[in-house]
C-alpha positions as CSV (number, residue, x, y, z in Angstrom):
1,X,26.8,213.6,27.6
2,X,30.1,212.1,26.1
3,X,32.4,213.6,24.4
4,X,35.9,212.5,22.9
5,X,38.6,214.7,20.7
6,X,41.6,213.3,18.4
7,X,44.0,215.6,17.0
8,X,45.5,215.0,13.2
9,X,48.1,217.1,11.4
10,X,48.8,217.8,7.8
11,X,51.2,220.1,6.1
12,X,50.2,222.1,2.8
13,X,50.7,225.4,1.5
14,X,48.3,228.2,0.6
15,X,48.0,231.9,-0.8
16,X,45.0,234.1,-0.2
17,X,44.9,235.4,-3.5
18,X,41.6,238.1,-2.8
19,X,43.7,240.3,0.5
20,X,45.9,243.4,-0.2
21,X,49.1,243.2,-1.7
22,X,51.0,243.7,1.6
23,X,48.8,241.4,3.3
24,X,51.6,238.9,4.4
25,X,48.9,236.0,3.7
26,X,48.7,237.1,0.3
27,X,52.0,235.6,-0.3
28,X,52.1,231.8,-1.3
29,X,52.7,230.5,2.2
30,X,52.7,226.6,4.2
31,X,51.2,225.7,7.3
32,X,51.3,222.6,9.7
33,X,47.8,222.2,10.1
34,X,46.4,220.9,13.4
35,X,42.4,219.0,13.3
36,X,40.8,218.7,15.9
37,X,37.1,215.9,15.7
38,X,35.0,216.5,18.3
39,X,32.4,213.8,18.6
40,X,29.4,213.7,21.3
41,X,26.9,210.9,22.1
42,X,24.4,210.8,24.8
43,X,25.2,206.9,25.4
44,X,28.2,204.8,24.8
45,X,28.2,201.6,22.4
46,X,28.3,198.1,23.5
47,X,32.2,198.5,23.8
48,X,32.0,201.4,25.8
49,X,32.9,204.1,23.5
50,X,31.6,207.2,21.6
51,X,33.1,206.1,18.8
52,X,36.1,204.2,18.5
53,X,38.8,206.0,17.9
54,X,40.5,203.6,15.6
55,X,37.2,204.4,13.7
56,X,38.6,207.5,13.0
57,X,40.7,206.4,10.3
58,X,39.8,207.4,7.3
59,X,40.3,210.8,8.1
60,X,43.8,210.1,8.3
61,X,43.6,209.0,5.1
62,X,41.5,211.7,3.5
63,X,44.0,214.0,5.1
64,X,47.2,212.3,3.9
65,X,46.1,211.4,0.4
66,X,44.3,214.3,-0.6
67,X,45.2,217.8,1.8
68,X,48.9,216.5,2.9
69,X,52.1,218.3,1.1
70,X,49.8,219.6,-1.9
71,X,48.8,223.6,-2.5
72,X,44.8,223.7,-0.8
73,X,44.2,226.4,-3.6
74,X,45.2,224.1,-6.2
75,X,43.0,220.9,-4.3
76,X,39.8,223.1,-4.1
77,X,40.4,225.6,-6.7
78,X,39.3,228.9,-5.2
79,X,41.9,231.3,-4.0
80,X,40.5,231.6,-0.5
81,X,41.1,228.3,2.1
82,X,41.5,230.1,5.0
83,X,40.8,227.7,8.4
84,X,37.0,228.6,8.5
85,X,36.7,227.2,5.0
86,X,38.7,223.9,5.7
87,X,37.0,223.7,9.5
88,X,33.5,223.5,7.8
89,X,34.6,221.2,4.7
90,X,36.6,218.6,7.1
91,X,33.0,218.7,8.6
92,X,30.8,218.4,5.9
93,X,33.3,215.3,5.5
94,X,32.9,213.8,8.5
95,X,29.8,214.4,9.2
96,X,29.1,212.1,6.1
97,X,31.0,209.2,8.1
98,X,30.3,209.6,11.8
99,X,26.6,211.1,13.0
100,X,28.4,211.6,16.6
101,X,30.6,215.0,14.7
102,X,30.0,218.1,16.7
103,X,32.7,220.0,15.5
104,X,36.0,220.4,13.9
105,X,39.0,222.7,14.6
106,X,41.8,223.6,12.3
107,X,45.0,225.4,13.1
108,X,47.4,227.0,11.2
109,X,50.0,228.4,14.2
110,X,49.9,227.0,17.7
111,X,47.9,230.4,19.1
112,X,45.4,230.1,16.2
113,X,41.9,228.1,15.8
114,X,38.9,228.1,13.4
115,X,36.3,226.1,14.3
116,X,32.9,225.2,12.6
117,X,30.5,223.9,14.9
118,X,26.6,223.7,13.4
């Protein structure tokens, strides 16, 4: 089995609207997101790859144009976008573009992952 990984970043901000008061995430907040694809393929293509990696693309784009230096609550109006939620939705996403997507990883601080993996 094959398996590559590329890493995008994104910056946005957030507030978890439904935790205590004193819950410090309560508070409208901003991360530098880290994404982690994870694609798997039991045979490489006629190039030698997974997938190419300059396939990838448009998830750079996705992640600029629509998730990059905007407020997630306002993107996907709910009041909770934790890193679970945006692990599965980059997913669903890709998963839409490339059959090869095993998982995806989001982190908010470098000692913290969420990861949705069917």
């Amino acid at each position: 089995m094959y398996t590559i990984t590329k890493e995008f970043a994104f910056s946005a901000s957030h507030q978890l609207c439904g935790l205590p008061e004193e819950h410090p995430c309560a508070r409208l907040h901003g991360h530098n997101y880290v994404v982690l694809i994870e694609l798997r393929s039991k045979t490489l293509d006629d190039y030698g790859f997974v997938v190419d990696f300059n396939e990838l693309k448009p998830l750079k784009r996705y992640l600029d144009d629509k998730l990059d230096h905007r407020h997630l609550n306002e993107v996907f109006g709910h009041d909770m976008v934790t890193s679970e939620f945006l692990a599965s939705h980059l997913f669903e996403w890709c998963s839409q573009r490339w059959r090869e997507v095993v998982a995806v990883r989001v982190s908010e601080t470098p000692k913290t992952w969420a990861e949705f993996r069917p």
